[in-house]
N, C-alpha and C positions, 0 to 999 in steps of 0.2 A: 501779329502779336506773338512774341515768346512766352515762356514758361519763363522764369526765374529757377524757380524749384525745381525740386524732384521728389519722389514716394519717400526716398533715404537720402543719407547726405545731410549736409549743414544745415538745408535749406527746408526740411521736413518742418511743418507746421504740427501743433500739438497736437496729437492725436486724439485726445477727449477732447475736442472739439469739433464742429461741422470740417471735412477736410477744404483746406484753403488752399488759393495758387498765389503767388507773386509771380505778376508780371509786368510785362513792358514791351513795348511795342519795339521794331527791328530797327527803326529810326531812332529811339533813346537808346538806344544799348552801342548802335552803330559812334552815335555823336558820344555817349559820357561812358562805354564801356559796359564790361557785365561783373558785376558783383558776383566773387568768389564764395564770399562766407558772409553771415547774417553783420558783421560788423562793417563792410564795406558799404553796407544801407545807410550810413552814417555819412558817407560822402556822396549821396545821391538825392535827387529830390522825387521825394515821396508824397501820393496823391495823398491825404489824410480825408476821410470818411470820419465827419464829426459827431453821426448815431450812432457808430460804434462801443458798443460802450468801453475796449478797451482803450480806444482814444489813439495816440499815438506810439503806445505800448503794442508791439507786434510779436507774437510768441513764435518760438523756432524750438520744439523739442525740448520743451521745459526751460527754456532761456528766453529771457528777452530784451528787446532791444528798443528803445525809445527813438522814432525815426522822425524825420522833420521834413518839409515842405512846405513851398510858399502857395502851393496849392490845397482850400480845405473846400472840401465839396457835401452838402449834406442830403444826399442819395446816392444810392449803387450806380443808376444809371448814367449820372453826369462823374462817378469815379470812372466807369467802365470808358465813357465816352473820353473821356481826360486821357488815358492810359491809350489809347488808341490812336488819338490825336499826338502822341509823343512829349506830354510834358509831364513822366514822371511814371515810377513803377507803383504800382496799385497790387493790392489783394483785398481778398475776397473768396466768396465760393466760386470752386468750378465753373459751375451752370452760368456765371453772372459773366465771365468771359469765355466762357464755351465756341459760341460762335467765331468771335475772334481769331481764337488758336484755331479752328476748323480750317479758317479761307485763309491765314497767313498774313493778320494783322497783325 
């Protein structure tokens, strides 16, 4: 699993909130590419976590971006597992794909 993000940069998640990652596994990034800037999320497909409550509304440093995917999943676990499996970049907390990024999924 990649990071998407980083601490700074396009891809900094809001800061008054819990800190979030975007990511994606080496195999979606390898087949559809790696999103430069929060707008190129718009030509990706996006795990969507449907308890969120911001929904499909993803924030990037007081910007947001309204992202889409044919995949909605409604737990962490089956977004984290999705996002690993390679069908689609996910966010979330850290800790939720922590392992992940650790072993180089």
């Amino acid at each position: 699993m990649t990071v998407v993000d980083r601490d700074e940069g396009p891809f900094s998640a809001n800061p008054e909130r819990v800190p979030t990652k975007f990511v994606a596994s080496k195999e979606y990034l390898a087949k559809c590419g790696i999103p430069k800037t929060p707008d190129d999320l718009l030509d990706h497909e996006c795990v969507i976590y449907t308890l969120l409550s911001s929904g499909v509304t993803w924030n990037f440093k007081g910007r947001e971006i309204q992202v889409s995917g044919r995949l909605r999943v409604n737990s962490p676990e089956a977004a984290r597992e999705s996002v690993i499996e390679g069908l689609g970049i996910g966010q979330g907390p850290k800790w939720l794909y922590e392992n992940g990024l650790n072993d180089g999924r």
